[in-house]
N, C-alpha and C positions, 0 to 999 in steps of 0.2 A: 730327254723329256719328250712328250707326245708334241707330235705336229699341231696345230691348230689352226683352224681354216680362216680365213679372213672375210670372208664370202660376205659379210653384213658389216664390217667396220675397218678402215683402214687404218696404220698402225699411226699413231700420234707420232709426231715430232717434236722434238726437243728446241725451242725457239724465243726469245725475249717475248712475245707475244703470250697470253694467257693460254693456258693446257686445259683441258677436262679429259679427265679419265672415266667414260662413261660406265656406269654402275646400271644394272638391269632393274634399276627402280628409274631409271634417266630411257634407257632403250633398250629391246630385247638382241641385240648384236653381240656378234661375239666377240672379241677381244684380241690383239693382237700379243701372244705371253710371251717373245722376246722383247718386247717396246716396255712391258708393265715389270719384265727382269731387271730391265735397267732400270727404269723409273726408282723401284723396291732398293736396287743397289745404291742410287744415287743420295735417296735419303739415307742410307745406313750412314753415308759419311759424316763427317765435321763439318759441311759445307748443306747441312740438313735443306738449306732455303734456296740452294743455288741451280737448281731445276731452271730457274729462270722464268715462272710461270705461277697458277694460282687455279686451286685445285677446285675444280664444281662442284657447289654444294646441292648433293641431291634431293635434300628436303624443300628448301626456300627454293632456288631456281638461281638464283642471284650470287654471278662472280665474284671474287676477290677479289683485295689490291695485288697485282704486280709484286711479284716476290723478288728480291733484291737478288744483285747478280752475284758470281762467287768470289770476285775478287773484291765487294765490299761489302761482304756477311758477316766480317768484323767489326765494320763501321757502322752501325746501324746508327740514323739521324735521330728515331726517337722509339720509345717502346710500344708506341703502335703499330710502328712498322715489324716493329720484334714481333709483338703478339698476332698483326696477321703470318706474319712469316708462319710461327709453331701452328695457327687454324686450319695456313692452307695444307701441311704437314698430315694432320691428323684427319681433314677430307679427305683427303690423296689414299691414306690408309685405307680409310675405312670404302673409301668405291674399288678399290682393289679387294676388299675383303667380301664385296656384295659384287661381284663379276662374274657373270655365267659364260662359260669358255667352253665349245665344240671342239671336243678332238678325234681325229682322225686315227681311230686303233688300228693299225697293221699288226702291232706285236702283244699279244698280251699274256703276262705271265702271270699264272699259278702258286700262289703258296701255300702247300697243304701241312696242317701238324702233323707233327712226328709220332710216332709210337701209339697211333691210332689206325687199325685195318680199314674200321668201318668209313671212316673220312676218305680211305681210297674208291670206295664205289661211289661216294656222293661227287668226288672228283673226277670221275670216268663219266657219271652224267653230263654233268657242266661240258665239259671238253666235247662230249658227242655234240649236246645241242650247238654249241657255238662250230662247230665244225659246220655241220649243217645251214644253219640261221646266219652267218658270218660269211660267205667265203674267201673276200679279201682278207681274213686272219689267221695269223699264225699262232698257235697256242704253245705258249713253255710250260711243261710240268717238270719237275722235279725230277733231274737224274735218279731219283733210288727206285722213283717206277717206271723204269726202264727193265723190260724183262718179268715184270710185275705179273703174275697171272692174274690177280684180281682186276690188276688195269688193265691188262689183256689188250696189247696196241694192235695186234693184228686182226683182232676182230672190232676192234674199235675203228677201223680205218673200211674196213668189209662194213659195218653197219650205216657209215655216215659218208658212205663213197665218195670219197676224198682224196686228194692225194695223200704220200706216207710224209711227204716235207711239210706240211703244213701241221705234224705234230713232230716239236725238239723240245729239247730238254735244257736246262743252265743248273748252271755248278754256283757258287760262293764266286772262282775265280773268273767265270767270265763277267759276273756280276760287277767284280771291279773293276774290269779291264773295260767291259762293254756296257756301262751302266746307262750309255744312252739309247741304246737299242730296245729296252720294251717304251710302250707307249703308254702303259695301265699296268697296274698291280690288283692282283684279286687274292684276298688270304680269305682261306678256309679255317679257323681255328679259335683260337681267343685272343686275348690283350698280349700271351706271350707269343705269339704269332707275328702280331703288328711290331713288336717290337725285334723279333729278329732280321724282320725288314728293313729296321732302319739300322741294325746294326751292321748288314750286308749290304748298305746302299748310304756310305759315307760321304756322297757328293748329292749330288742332283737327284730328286725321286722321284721316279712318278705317282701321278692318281693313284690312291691306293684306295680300294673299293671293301671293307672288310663286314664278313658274313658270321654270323654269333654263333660260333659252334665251339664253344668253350663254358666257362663255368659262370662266371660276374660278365664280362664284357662294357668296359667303359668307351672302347672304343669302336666295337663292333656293333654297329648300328641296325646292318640289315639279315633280314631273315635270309635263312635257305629255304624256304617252303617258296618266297617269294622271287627267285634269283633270276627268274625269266624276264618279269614285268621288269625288275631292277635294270637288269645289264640291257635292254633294248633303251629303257630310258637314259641310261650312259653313256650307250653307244652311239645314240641316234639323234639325242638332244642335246642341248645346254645344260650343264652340269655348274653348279656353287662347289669349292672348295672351301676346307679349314687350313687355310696356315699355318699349322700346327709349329712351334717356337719350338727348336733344339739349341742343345747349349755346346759349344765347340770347348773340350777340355782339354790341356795341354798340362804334358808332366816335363818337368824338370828338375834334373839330379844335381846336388852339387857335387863339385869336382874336388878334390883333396887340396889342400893347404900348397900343395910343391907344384901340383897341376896346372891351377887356378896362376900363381907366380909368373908359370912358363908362359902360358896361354894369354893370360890375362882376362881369363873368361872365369868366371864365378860358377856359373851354370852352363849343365849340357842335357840339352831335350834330349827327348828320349821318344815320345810318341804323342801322338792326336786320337780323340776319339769322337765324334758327335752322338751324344745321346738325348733319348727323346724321353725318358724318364728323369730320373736323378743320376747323380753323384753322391755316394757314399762314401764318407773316409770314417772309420772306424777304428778300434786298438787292435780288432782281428785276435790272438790267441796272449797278447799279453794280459797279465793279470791289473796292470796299471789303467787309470783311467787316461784317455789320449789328451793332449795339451797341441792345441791348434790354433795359429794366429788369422783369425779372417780381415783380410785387408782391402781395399774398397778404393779405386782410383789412387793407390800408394798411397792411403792413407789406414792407421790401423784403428781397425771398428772394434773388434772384441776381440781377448784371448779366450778361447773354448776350454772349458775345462768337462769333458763327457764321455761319456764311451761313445758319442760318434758326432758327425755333423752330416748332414743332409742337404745336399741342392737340386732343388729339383724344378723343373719345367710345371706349368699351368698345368700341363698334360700330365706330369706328374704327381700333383697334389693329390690325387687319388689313390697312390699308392702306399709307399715304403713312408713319404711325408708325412699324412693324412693318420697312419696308426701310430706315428712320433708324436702326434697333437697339432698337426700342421693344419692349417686351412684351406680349405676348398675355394678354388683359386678358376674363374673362367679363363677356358683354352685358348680364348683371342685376345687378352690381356698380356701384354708387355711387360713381364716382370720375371723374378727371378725368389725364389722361395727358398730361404736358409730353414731348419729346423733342427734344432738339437736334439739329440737322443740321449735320456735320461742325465738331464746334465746336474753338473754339484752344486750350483746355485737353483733353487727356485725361482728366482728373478729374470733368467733368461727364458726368454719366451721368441716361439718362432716371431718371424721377421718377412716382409715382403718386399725387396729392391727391384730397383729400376732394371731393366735390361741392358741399358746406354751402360751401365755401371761395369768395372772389369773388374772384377775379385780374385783373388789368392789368397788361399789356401797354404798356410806353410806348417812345418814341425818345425818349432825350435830346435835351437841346441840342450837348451835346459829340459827338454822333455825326457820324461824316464822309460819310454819306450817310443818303439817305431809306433807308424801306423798304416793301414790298408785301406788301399781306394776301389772299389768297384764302381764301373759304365752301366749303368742298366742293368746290375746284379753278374754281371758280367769280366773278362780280361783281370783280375783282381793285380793290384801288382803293390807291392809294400816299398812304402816312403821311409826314407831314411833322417836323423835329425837334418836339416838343413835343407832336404829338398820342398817343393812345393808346384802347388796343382793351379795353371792360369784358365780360368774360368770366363768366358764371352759369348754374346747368345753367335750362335752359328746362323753362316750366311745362305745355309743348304737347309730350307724349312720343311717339313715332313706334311704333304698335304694329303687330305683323309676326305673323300667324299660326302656330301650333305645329305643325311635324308629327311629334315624337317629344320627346322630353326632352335626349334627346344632340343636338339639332343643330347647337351650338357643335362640339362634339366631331369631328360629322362629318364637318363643313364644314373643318374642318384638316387633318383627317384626309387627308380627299377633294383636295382644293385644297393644299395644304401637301406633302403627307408627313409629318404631323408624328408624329415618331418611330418612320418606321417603317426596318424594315434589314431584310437578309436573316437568314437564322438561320443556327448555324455548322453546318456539316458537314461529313463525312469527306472526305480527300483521297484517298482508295483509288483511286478511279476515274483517276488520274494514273500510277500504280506500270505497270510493263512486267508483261508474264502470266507471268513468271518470280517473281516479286516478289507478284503478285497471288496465285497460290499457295501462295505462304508466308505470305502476310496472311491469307488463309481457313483455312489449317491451324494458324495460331496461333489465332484467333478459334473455331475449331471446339475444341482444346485448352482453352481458357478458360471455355470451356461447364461451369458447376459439375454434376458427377455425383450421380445417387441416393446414393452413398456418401459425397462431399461433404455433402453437407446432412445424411446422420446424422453426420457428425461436427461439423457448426455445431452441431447440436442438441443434440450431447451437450458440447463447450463452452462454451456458453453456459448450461449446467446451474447452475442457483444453488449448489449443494452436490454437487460430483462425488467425494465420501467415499460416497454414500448411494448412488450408480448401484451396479450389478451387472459384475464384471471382463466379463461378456462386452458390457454396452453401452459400454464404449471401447474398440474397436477402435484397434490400431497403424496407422502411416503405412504402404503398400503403395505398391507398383511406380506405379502412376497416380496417386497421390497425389505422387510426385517428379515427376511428368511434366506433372501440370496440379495448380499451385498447391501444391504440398507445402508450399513453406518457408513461403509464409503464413499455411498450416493450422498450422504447429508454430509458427512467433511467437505467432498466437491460444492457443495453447493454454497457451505458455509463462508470456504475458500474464495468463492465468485463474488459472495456477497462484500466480503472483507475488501477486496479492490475495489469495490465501489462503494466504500464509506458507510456501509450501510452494516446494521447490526444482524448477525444469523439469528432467523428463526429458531428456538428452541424445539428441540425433537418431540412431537407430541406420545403417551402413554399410547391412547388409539389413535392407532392410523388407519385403521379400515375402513372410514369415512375421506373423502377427495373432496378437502375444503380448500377452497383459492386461500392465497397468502394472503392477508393488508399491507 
């Protein structure tokens, strides 16, 4: 992960005494990110309250009780002490999630889409200016342009005089081996872009900065027209993160009848993957619909009877979920999104669980076909009766840079439609100019007159005993012609609340006789 300076806030300690995790609605300081790791870690566990402290609330001002220690977060005396416990929990969250953190970029790497030329000159730009604009950094682009005449490294080093080590390259395998060596992530591409990142970067990840140069873009925020102003302001400021939720998936094979005996092991893993989209398990090429048991802290929630099931991150409600009938699910929400795919009941409808929650995935034995699991559309590998897939959110969260507060918002907006319509308006413009003329000469009659509104005024008199005969003026020739009979309901209306009988409407009214 990127360095981060301490220069404006020291790192909290972990202490019986009350904690605040200062949020930049509390001070504009920056944040000490191995102190807020552990903090993030500490709550993951069983022991949610045992920080030992009570989290700052940023709005009110005003601490908490003293959160119980961890060797009697069992025993809680009463459930007020429970329920500050979970408040100080979800403050802690949430000033972690509004914390503007300074980091100090030495390394920053590049990821450009593939099977696109034109995206290699826009990426030869970037590289120059930060060459230039930067010189404490080292730039990784992508071993395949290496050699690149479009990327042209040896005029690229001649333009922005430079040294030639300040531009290297990374592979997939040093990604794994050396994933803590860049400081920042910058993807050139679309959503499938962001998300090859998280599948090359199965641990710890850094900033990930991503530029909209793809099709939809949910998660691609920032322009390339604007990547100057952007990256000075990421480099050289305080920056807000998204915690973006991945879900750590675990497959497991069972082992044969004679195996299982020798071993005494039922089950043998097989692999991990953390994915920042969904989980697909589907029937893949059988013609059978899949039979899947979803189980829920060893407890069983439903058998699936569909051609698939869907688990998918916040992050991924917008995808592969979303066109199953899934709901749109915000990115900073704790949860875990099942979705069936065209199932045999009607009755099952997607579902939205906890994250706390550990799910499994299995294929019975009674099912009449295997079934297929794909990572993010991704590593596909087919489940045999008996095996099954343990599903928990992962402790490696994918974080994506901010560049407003509404970006969920936007990006639906933008990408979706989501809710937008035309607004309603007049059909006038349809009518013949015969017609049209009579629509304007009524709308022009409709027009309330000066004389109109001293007669609102004088109707709507709290006590018309107390006016003067000459401030109520009689109904007149225009007053039958625009709006009369409404003006005399109103009035009649006024008269009936004060017990009194309505004047009857006279034949002429072109004379302005006071009332008796």
């Amino acid at each position: 992960m990127g360095r981060i300076s301490d220069t404006d806030s020291k790192p909290p300690t972990v202490s019986p005494a009350p904690i605040a995790v200062d949020s930049d609605q509390d001070r504009g300081g920056a944040t000490d990110e191995p102190a807020l790791v552990e903090k993030a870690a500490m709550v993951g566990t069983a022991a949610v309250g045992a920080m030992g402290a009570a989290a700052k609330d940023s709005q009110r001002g005003d601490s908490l009780q003293q959160l119980p220690q961890p060797e009697r977060m069992r025993k809680v005396k009463s459930y007020a002490q429970l329920s500050s416990t979970a408040h100080g929990v979800r403050m802690l969250c949430k000033n972690i999630s509004n914390t503007r953190v300074s980091i100090q970029v030495e390394s920053l790497m590049i990821v450009t889409k593939k099977h696109d030329r034109s995206l290699i000159y826009l990426t030869r730009e970037m590289v120059e200016w930060l060459l230039v604009n930067f010189p404490s950094t080292d730039v990784y682009v992508n071993e395949s342009l290496k050699g690149s005449k479009r990327f042209n490294e040896k005029e690229l080093i001649k333009d922005s005089k430079c040294a030639k080590s300040r531009i290297k390259y990374w592979t997939p395998e040093l990604v794994s081996e050396r994933g803590d060596l860049f400081d920042m992530i910058v993807t050139l591409g679309g959503d499938g872009t962001v998300l090859y990142v998280s599948s090359i970067f199965q641990q710890d990840v850094p900033p990930v900065m991503s530029f909209a140069l793809g099709s939809l873009g949910f998660l691609t925020v920032f322009k390339y027209e604007n990547f100057r102003e952007d990256l000075i302001k990421a480099l050289q400021s305080k920056i807000r993160t998204n915690m973006r939720t991945r879900l750590c998936c675990k497959v497991y094979r069972r082992l044969p009848c004679s195996s299982s005996k020798a071993n005494k092991k039922k089950y043998e893993y097989i692999e991990t993957h953390h994915i920042l989209n969904e989980l697909t398990i589907d029937r893949g090429p059988s013609p059978f619909l899949s039979m899947l048991e979803l189980y829920g802290d060893h407890s069983l929630l439903t058998v699936a009877q569909a051609d698939g099931l869907i688990i998918a991150t916040p992050t991924g409600s917008t995808a592969y979920s979303l066109s199953a009938g899934g709901s749109l699910v915000y990115p900073s929400v704790n949860a875990i999104c099942v979705t069936p795919v065209c199932p045999h009941t009607l009755s099952f409808r997607p579902i939205i669980l906890p994250d706390s929650m550990r799910l499994r995935i299995k294929v019975p034995k009674r099912s009449r076909g295997t079934a297929w699991a794909a990572f993010d559309g991704k590593n596909r590998v087919e489940l045999q009766r008996g095996d099954y897939i343990s599903v928990t959110a992962s402790p490696y969260s994918f974080p994506t840079l901010e560049y407003s507060p509404t970006d969920f918002i936007d990006s639906i907006r933008r990408t979706l439609n989501w809710n937008s319509r035309e607004p309603q308006k007049s059909y006038a413009h349809m009518l013949s100019e015969k017609n049209q003329l009579r629509y304007e000469s009524d709308a022009c009659h409709k027009t309330p007159t000066s004389s109109d509104s001293a007669d609102d005024k004088s109707a709507s008199d709290p006590d018309p005993d107390e006016a003067a005969p000459s401030e109520q003026p009689a109904d007149t020739s225009s007053d039958s012609e625009a709006g009369g009979d409404s003006f005399v309901l109103r009035r009649a209306s006024n008269r009936r609340r004060k017990g009194r009988r309505p004047a009857s409407r006279r034949p002429d009214s072109s004379h302005s006789t006071p009332h008796n």
